[in-house]
Biopython code that builds the backbone (N, CA, C, O; Angstrom):
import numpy as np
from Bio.PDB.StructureBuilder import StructureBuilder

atoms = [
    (1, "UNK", "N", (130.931, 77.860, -31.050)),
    (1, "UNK", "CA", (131.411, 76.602, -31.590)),
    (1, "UNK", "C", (131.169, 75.464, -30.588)),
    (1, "UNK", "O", (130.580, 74.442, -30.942)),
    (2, "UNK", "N", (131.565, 75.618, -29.499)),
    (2, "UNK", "CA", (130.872, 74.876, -28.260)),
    (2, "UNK", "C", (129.942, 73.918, -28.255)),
    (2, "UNK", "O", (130.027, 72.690, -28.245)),
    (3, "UNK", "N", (128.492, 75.114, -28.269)),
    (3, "UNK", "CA", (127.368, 74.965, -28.699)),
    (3, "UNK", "C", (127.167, 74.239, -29.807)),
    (3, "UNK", "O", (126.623, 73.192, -29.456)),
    (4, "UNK", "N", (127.324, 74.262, -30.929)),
    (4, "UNK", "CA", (127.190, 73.954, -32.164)),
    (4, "UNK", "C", (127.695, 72.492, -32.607)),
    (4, "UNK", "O", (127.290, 71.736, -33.490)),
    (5, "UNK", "N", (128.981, 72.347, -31.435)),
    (5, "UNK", "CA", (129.867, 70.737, -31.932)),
    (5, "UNK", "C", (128.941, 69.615, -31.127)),
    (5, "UNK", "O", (128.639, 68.509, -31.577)),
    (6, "UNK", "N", (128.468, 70.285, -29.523)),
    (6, "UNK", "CA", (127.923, 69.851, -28.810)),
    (6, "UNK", "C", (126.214, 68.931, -30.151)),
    (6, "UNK", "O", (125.769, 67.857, -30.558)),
    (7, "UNK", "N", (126.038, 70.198, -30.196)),
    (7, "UNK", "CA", (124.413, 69.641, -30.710)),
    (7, "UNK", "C", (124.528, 69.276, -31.619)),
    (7, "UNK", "O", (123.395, 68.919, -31.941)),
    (8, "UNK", "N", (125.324, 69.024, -32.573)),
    (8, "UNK", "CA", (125.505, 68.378, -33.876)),
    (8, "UNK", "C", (126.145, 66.640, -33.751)),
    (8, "UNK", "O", (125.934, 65.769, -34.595)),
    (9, "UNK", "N", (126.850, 66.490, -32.633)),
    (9, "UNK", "CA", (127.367, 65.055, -32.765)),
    (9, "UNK", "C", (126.648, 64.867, -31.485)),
    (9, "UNK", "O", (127.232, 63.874, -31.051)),
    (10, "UNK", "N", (126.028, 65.085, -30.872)),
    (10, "UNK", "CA", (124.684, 64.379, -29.837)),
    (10, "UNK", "C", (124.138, 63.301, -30.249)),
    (10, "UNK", "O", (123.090, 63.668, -30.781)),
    (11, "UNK", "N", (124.212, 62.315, -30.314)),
    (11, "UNK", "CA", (123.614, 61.044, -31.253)),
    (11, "UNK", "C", (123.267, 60.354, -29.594)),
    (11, "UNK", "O", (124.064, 59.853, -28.801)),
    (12, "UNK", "N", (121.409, 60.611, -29.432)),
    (12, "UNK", "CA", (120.858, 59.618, -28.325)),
    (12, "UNK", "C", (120.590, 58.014, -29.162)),
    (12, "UNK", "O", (120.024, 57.243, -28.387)),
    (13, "UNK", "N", (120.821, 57.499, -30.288)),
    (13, "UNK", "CA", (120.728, 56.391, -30.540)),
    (13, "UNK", "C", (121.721, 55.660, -30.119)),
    (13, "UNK", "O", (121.614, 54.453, -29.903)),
    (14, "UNK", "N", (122.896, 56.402, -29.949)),
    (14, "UNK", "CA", (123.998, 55.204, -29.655)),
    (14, "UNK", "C", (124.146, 55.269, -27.916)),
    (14, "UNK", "O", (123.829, 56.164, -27.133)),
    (15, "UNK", "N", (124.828, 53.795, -27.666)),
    (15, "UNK", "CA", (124.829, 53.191, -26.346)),
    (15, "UNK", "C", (125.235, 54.675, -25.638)),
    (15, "UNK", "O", (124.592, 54.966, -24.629)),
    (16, "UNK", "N", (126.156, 55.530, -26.058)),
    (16, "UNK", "CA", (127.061, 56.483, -25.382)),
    (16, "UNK", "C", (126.900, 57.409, -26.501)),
    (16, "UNK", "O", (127.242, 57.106, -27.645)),
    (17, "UNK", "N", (126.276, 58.770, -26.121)),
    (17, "UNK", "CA", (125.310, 59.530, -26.914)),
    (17, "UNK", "C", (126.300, 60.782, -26.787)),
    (17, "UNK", "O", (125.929, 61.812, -27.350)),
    (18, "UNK", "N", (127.377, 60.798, -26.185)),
    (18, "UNK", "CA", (128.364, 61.751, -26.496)),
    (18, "UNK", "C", (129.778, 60.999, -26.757)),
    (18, "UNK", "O", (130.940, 61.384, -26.626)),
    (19, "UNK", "N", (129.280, 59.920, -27.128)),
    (19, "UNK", "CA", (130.791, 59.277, -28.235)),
    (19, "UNK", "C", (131.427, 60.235, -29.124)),
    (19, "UNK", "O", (132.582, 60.657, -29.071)),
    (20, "UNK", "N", (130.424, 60.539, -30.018)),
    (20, "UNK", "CA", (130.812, 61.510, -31.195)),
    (20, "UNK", "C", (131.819, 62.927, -30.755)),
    (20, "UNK", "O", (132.909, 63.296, -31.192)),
    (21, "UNK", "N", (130.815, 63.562, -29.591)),
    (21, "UNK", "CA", (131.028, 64.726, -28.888)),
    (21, "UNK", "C", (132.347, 64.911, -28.481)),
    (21, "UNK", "O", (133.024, 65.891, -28.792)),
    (22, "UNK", "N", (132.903, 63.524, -27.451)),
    (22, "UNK", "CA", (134.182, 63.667, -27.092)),
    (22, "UNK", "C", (135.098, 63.433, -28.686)),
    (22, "UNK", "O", (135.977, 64.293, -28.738)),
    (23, "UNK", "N", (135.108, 62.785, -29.585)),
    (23, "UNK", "CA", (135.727, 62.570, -30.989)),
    (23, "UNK", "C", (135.868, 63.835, -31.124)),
    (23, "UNK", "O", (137.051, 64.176, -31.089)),
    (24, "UNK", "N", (134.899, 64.930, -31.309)),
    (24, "UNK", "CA", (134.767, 65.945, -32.261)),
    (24, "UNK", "C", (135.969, 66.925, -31.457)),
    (24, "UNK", "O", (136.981, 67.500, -31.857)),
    (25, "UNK", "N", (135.209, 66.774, -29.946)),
    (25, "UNK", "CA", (136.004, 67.758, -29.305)),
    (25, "UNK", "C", (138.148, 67.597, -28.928)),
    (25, "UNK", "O", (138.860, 68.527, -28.549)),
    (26, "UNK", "N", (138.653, 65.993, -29.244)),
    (26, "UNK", "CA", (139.495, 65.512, -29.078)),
    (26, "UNK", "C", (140.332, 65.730, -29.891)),
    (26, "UNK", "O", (141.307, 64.978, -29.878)),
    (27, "UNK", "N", (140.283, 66.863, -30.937)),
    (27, "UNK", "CA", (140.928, 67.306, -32.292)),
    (27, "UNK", "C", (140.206, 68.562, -32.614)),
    (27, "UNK", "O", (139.001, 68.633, -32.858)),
    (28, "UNK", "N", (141.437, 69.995, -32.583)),
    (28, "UNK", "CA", (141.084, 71.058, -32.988)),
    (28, "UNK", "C", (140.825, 71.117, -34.429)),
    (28, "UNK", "O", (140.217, 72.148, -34.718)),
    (29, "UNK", "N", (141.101, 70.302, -35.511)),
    (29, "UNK", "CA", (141.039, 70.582, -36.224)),
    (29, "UNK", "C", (139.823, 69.717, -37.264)),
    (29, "UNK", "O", (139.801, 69.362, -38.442)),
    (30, "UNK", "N", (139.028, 69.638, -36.277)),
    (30, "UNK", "CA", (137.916, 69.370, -36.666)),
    (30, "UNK", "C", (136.843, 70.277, -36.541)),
    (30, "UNK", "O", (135.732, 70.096, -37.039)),
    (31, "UNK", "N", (137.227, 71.372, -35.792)),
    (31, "UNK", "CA", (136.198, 72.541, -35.506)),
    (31, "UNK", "C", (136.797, 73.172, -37.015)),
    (31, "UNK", "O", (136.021, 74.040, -37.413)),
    (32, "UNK", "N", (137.781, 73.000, -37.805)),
    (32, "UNK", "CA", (138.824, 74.140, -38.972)),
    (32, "UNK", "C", (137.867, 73.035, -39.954)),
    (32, "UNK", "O", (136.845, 73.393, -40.539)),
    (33, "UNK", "N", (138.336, 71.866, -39.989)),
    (33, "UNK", "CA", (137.642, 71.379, -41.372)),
    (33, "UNK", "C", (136.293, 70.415, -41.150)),
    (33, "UNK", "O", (136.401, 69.431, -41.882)),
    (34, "UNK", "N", (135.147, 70.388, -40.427)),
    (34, "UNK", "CA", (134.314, 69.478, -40.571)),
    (34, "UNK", "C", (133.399, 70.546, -40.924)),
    (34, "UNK", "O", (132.684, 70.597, -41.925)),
    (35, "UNK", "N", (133.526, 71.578, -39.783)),
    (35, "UNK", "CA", (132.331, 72.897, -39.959)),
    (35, "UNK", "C", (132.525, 73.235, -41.331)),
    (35, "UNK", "O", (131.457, 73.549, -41.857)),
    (36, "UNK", "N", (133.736, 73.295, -42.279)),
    (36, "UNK", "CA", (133.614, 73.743, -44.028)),
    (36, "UNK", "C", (131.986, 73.330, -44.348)),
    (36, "UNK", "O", (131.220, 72.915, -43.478)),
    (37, "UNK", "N", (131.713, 73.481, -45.428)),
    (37, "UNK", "CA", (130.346, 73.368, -46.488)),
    (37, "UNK", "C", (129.986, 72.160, -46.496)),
    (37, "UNK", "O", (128.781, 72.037, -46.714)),
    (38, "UNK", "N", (130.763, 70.837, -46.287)),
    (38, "UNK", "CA", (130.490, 69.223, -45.863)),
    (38, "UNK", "C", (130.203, 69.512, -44.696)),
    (38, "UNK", "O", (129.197, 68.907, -44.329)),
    (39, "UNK", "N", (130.721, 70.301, -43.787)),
    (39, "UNK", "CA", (130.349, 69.820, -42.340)),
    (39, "UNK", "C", (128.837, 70.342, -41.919)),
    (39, "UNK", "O", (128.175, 69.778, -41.048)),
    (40, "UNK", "N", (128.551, 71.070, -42.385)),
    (40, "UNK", "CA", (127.119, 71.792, -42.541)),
    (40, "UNK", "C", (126.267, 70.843, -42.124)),
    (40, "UNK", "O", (125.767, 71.188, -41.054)),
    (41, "UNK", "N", (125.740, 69.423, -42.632)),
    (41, "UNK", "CA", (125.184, 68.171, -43.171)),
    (41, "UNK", "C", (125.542, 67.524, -41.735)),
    (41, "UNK", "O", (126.522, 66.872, -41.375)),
    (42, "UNK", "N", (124.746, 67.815, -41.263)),
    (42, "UNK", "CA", (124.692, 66.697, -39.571)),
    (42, "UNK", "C", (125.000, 65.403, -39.543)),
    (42, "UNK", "O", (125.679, 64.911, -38.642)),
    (43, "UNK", "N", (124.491, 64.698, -40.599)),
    (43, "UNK", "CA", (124.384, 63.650, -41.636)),
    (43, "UNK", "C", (126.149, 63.014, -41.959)),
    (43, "UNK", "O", (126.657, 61.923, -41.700)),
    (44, "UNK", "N", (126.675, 64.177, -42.580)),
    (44, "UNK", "CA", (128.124, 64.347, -43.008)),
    (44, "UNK", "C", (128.859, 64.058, -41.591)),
    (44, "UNK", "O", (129.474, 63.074, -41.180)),
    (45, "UNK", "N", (128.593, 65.130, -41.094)),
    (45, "UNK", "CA", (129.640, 64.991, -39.648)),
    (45, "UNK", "C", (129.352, 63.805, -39.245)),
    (45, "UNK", "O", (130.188, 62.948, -39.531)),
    (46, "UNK", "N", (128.104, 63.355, -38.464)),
    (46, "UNK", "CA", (128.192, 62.059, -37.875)),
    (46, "UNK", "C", (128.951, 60.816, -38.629)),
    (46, "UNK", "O", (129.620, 59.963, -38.045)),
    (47, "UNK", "N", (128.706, 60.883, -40.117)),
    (47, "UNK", "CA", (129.425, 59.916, -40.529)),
    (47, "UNK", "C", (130.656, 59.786, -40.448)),
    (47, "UNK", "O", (131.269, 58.725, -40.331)),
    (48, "UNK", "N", (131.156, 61.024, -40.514)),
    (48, "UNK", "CA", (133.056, 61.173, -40.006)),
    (48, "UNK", "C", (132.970, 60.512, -38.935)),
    (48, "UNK", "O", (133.344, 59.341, -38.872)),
    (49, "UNK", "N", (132.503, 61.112, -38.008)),
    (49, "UNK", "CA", (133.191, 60.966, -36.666)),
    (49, "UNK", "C", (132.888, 59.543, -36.557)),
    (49, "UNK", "O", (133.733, 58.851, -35.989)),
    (50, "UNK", "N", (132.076, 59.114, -36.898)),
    (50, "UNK", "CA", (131.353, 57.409, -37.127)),
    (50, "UNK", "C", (132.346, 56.419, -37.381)),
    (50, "UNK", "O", (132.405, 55.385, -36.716)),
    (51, "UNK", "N", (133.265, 56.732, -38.474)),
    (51, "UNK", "CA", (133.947, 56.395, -39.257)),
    (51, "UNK", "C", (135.157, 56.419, -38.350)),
    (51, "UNK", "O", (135.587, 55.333, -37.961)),
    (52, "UNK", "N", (135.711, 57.455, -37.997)),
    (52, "UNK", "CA", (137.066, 57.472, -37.044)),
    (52, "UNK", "C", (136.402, 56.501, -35.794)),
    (52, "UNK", "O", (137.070, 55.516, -35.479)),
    (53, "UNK", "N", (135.526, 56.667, -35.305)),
    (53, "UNK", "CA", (135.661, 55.984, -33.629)),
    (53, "UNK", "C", (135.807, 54.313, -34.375)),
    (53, "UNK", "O", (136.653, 53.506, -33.990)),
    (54, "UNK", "N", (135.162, 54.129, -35.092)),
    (54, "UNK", "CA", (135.309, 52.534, -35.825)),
    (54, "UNK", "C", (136.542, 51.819, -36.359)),
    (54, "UNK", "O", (136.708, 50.631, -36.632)),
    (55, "UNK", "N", (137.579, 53.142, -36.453)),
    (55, "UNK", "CA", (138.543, 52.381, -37.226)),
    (55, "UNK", "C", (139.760, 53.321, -36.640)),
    (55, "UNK", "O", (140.410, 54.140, -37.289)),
    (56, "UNK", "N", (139.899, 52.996, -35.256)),
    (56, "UNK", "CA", (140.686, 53.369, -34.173)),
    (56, "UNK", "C", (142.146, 53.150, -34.635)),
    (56, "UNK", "O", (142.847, 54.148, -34.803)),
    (57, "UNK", "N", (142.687, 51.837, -34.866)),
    (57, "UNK", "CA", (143.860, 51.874, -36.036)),
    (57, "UNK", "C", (144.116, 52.605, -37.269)),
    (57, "UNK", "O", (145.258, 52.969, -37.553)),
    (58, "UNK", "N", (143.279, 52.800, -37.891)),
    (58, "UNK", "CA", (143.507, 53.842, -38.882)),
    (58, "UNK", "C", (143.867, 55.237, -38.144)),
    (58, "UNK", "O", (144.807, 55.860, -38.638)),
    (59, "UNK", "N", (143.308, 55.723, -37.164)),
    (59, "UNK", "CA", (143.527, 57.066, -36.807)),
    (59, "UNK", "C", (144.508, 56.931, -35.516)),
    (59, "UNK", "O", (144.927, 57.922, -34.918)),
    (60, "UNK", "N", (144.796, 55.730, -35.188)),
    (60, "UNK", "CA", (146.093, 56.223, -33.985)),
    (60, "UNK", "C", (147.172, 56.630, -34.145)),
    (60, "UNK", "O", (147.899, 56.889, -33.186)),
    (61, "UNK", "N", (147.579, 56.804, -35.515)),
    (61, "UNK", "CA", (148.989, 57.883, -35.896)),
    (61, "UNK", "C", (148.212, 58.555, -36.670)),
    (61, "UNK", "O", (147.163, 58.277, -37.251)),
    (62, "UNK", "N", (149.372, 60.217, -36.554)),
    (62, "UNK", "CA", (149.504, 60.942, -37.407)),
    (62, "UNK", "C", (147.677, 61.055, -37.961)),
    (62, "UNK", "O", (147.341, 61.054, -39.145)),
    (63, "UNK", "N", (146.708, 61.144, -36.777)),
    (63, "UNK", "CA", (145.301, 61.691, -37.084)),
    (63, "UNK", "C", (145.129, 62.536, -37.661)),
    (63, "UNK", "O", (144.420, 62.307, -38.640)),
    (64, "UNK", "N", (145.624, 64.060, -37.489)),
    (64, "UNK", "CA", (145.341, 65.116, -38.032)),
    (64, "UNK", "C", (145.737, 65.125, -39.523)),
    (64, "UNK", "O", (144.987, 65.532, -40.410)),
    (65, "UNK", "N", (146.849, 64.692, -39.704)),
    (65, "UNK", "CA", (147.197, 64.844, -40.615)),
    (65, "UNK", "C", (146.129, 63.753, -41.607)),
    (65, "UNK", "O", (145.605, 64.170, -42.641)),
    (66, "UNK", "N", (146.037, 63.109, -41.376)),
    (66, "UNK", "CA", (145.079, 61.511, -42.142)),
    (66, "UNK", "C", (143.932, 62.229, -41.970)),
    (66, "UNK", "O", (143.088, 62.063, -42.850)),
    (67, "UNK", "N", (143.686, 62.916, -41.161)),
    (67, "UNK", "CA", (141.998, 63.651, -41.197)),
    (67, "UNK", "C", (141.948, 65.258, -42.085)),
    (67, "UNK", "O", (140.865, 65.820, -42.247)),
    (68, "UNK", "N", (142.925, 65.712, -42.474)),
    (68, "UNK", "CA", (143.052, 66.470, -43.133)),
    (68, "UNK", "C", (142.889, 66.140, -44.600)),
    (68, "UNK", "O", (142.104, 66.626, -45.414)),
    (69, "UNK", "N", (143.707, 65.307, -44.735)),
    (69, "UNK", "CA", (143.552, 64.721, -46.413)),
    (69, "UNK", "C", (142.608, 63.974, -46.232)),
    (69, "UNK", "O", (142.132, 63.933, -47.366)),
    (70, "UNK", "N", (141.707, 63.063, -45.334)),
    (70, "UNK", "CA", (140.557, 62.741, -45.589)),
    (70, "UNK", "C", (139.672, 63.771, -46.027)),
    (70, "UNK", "O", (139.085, 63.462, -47.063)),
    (71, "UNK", "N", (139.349, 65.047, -45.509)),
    (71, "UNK", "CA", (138.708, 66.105, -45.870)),
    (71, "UNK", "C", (139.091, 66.775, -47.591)),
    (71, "UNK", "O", (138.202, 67.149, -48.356)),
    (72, "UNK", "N", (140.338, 66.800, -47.872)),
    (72, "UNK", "CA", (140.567, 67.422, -49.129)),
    (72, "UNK", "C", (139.785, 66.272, -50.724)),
    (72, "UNK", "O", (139.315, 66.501, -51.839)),
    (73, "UNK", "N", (140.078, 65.039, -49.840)),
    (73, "UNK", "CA", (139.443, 63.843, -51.028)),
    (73, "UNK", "C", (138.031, 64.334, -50.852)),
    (73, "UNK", "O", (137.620, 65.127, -51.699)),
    (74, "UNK", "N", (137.310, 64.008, -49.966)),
    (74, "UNK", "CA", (135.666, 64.146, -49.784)),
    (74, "UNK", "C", (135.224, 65.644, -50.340)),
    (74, "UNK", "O", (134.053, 65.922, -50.596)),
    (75, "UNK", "N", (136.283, 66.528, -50.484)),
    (75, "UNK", "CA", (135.830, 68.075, -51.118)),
    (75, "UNK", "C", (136.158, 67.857, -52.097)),
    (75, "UNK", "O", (135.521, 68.587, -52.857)),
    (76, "UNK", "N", (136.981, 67.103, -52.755)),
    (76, "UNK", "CA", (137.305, 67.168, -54.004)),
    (76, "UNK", "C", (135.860, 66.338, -54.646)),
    (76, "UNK", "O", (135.306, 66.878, -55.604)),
    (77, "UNK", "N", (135.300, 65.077, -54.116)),
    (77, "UNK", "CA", (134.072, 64.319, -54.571)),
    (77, "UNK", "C", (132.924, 64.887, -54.118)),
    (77, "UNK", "O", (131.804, 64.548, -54.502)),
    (78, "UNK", "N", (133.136, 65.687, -53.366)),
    (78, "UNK", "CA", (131.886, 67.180, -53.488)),
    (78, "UNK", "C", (131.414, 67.935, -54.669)),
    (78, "UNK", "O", (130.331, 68.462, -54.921)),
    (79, "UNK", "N", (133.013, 67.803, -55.612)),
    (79, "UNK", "CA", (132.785, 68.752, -56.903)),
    (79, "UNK", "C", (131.475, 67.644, -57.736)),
    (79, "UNK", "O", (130.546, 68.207, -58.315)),
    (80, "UNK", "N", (131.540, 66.159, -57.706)),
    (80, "UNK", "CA", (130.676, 65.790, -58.419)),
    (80, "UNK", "C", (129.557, 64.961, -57.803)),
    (80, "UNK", "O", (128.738, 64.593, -58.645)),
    (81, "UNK", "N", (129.280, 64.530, -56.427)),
    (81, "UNK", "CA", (128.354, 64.106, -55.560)),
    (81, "UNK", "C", (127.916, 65.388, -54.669)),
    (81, "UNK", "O", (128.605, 66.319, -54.252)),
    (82, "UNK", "N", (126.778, 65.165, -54.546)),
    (82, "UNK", "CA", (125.873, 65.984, -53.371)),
    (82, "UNK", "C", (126.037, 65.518, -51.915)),
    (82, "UNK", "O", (125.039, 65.631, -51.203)),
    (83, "UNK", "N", (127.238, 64.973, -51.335)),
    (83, "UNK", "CA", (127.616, 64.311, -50.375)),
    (83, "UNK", "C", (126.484, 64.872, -49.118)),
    (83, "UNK", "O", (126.669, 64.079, -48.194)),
    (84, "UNK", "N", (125.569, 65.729, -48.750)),
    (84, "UNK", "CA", (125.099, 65.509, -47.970)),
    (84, "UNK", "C", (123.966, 65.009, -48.276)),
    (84, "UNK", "O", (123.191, 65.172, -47.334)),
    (85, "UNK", "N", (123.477, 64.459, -49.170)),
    (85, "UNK", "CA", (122.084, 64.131, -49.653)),
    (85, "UNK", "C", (122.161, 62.278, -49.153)),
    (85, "UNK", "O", (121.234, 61.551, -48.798)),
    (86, "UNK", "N", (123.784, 61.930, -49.326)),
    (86, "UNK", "CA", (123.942, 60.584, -49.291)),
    (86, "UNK", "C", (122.909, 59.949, -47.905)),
    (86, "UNK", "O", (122.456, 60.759, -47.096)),
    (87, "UNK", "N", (122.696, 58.840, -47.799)),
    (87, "UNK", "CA", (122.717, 58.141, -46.594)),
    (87, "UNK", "C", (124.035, 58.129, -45.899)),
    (87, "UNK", "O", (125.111, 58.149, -46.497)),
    (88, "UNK", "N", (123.866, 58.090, -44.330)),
    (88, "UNK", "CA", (125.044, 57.669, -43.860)),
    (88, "UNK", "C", (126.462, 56.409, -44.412)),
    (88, "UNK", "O", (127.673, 56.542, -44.591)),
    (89, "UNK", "N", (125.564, 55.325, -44.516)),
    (89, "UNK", "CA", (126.191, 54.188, -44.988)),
    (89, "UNK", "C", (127.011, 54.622, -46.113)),
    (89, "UNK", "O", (128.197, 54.355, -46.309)),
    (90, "UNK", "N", (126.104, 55.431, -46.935)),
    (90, "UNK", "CA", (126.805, 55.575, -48.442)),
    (90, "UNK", "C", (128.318, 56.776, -48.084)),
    (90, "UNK", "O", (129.371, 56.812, -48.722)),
    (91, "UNK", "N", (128.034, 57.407, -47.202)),
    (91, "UNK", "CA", (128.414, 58.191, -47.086)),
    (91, "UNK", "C", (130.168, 57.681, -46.676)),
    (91, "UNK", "O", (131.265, 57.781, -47.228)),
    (92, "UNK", "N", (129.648, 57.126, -45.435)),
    (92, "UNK", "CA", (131.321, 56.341, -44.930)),
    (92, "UNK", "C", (131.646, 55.196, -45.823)),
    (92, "UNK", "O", (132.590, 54.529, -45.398)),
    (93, "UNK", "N", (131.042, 54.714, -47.127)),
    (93, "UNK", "CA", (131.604, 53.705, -48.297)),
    (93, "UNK", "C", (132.537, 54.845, -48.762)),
    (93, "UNK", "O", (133.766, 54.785, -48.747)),
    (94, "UNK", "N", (131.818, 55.852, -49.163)),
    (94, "UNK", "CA", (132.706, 56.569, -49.748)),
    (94, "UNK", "C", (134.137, 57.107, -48.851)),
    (94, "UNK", "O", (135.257, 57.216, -49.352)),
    (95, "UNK", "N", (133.892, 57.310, -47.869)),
    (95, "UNK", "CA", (135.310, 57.595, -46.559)),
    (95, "UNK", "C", (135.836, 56.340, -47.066)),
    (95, "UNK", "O", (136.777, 56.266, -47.856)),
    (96, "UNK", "N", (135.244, 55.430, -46.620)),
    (96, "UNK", "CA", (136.157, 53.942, -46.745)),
    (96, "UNK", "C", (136.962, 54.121, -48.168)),
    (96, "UNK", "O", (138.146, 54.455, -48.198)),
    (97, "UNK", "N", (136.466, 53.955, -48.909)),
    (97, "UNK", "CA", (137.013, 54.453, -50.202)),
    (97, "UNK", "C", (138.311, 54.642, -50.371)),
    (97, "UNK", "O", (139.023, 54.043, -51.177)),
    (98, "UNK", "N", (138.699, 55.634, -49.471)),
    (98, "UNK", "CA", (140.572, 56.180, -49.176)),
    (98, "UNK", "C", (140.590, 55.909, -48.135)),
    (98, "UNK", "O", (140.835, 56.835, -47.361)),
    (99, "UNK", "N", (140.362, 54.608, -47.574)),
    (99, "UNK", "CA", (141.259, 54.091, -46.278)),
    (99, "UNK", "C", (142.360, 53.427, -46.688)),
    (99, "UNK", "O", (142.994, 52.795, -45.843)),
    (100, "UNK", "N", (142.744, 53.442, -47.889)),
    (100, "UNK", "CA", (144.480, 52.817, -48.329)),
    (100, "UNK", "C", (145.461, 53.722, -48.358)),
    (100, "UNK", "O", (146.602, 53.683, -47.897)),
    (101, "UNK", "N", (144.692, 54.810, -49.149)),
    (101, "UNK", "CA", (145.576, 55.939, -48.714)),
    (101, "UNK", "C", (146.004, 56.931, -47.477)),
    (101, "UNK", "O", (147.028, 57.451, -47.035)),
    (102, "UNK", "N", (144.545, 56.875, -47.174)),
    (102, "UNK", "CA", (144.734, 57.227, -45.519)),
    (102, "UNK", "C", (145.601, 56.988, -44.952)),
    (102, "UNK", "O", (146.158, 57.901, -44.344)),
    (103, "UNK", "N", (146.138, 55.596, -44.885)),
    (103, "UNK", "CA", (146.506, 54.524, -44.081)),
    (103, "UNK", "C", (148.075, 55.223, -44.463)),
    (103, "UNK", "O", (148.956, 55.361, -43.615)),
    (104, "UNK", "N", (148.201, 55.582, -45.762)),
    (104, "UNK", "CA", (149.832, 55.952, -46.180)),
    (104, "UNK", "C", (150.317, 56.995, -45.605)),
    (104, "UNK", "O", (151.531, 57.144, -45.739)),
    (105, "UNK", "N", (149.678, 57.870, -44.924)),
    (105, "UNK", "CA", (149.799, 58.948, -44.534)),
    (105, "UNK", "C", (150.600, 59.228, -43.330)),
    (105, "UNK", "O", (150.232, 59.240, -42.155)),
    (106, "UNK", "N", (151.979, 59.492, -43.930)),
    (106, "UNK", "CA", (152.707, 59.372, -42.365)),
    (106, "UNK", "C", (153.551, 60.361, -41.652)),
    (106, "UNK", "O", (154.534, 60.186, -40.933)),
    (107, "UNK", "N", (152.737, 61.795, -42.141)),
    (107, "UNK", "CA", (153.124, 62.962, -41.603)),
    (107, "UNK", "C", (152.446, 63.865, -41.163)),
    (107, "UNK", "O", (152.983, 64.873, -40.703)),
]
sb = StructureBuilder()
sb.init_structure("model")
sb.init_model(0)
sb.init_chain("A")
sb.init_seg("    ")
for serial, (resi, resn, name, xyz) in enumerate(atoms, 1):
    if name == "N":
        sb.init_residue(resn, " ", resi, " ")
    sb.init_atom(name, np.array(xyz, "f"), 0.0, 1.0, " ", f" {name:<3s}", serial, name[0])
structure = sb.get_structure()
């Protein structure tokens, strides 16, 4: 798993090319729900983790929990999008999507 979180959020385009890396690794329970059948999609993951480092207020409480039900919405719009086929962009519109509810999430 190490291995695997390492080389998957490696992004040499950005200024700091283990941004992602420390994100991924800064929450166990992103090794439990990103690796699921969305997390597969290199594509997918980066856009998570993309998405959390950007919107640092959204995730400074109660993360896990807000990143958990972020995951159950995006599996549930799995049943009718091919979410890894998306572009990135499209991809975190759709995260954005439930940043109201996210935001409600206070346990």
């Amino acid at each position: 798993m190490l291995w695997w979180g390492a080389f998957t959020t490696y992004s040499p385009e950005r200024d700091d090319p283990f941004e992602l890396t420390r994100e991924f690794f800064s929450m166990q329970d992103y090794t439990r729900t990103i690796f699921g059948s969305l997390g597969r999609s290199d594509k997918f993951s980066r856009a998570l983790l993309e998405y959390v480092v950007e919107n640092p207020d959204l995730f400074s409480a109660h993360k896990e929990a807000r990143i958990r039900f972020l995951m159950r919405r995006l599996n549930y719009a799995g049943g009718y999008k091919i979410i890894p086929n998306l572009s990135m962009p499209d991809i975190k519109k759709l995260i954005d999507h439930y940043k109201d509810a996210v935001g409600d999430i206070n346990s």
